[in-house]
N, C-alpha and C positions, 0 to 999 in steps of 0.2 A: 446415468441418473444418480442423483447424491444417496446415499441410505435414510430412511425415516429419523434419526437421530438431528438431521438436516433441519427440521422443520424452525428450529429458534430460529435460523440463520436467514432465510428464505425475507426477502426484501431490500431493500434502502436503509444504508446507514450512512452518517455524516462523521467523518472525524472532530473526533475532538483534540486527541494530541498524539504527537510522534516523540518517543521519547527514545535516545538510547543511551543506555551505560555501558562501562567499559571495566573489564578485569583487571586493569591495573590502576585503578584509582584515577582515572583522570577527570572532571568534570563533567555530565550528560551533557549531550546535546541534541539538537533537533534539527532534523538534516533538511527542511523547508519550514523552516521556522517555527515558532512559537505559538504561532497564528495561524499555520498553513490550514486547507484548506482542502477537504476531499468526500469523492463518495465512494463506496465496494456496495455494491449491488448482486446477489445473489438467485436466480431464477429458480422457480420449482422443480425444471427438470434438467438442474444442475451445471448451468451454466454463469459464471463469475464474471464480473469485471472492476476492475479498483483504479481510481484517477485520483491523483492528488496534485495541487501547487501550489509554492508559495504565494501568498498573499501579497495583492497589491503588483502584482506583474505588470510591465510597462507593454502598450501594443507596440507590435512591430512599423517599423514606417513606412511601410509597402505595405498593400492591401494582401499581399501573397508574400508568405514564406520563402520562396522559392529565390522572391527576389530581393528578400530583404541584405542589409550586410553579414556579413556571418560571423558579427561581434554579437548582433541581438540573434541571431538562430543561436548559435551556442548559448547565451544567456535564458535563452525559454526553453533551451532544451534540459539546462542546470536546473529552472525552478522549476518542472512537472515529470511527474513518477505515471506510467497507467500500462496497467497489462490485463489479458484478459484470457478467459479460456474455461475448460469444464472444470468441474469442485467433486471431492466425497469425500466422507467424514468417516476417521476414521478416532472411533472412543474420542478422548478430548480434543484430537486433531482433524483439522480443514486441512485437507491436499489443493493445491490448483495446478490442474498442470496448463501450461502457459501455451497458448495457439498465436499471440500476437502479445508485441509489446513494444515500448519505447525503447528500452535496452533490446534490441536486437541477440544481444547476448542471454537473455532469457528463453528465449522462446526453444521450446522443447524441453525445458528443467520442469521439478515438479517445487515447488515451494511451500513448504511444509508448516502450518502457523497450531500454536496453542493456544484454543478457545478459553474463555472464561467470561460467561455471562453475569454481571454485575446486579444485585439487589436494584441499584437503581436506575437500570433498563440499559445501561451499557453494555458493550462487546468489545471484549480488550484481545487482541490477538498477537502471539510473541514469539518471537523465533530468536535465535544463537546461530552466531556466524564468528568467524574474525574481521581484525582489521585487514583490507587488504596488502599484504607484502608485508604481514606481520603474523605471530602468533599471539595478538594480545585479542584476548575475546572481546566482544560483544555483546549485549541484549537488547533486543528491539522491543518494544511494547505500543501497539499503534492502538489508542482509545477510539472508538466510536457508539454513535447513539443513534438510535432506528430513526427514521426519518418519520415523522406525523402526517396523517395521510389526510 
């Protein structure tokens, strides 16, 4: 179960923006667009889940994934981010540790974000990584805003 610290966190929120910068000056970008599209969902007794996709996604041309061609699986697999698992909050940090995900490669990491709850009812959450097969850093900063009930 999350700590009492949890309690802002506890609902539906909607992204607003995925931003990320780069430590050697190179331009932000947004790794599902500008417009992409998500929710991170947080339960009381501490369990997470966060889906995001690019915006405007084409449907597959088969009713099943399975059998679609595997130029559009790979493309749906490029525009949607979603993992999911239990949460605690540690001071101004959210843990998740990850029990299922898209990246298969996640699953058993713990993913470590920095909260900061915004005046105007937003939740910005940010982590540092590098690029991969690089030493040029990273910041991630993914806005969201509580979902109206």
């Amino acid at each position: 179960m999350a700590d009492g610290q949890s309690g802002g966190l506890v609902g539906a929120w909607h992204l607003v923006r995925w931003q990320v910068t780069y430590g050697d000056g190179r331009p932000p970008t947004h790794p599902l667009g500008e417009d992409a599209t998500g929710i991170i969902a947080y339960t009381p007794d501490g369990w997470m889940n966060a889906s995001m996709a690019r915006a405007g996604r084409r449907p597959l041309s088969s009713e099943s994934a399975r059998t679609a061609p595997a130029e559009e699986r790979l493309a749906a697999f490029d525009s949607f981010f979603s993992y999911g698992g239990r949460y605690r909050v540690e001071g101004i940090h959210v843990i998740h540790s990850v029990t299922i995900a898209h990246n298969p490669s996640m699953v058993g990491t713990e993913q470590r974000r920095r909260m900061e709850f915004g005046a105007d009812g937003t939740l910005t959450l940010a982590a540092d990584d590098t690029v991969p097969g690089s030493s040029v850093a990273r910041h991630h900063r993914l806005t969201w805003r509580r979902e109206s009930r």
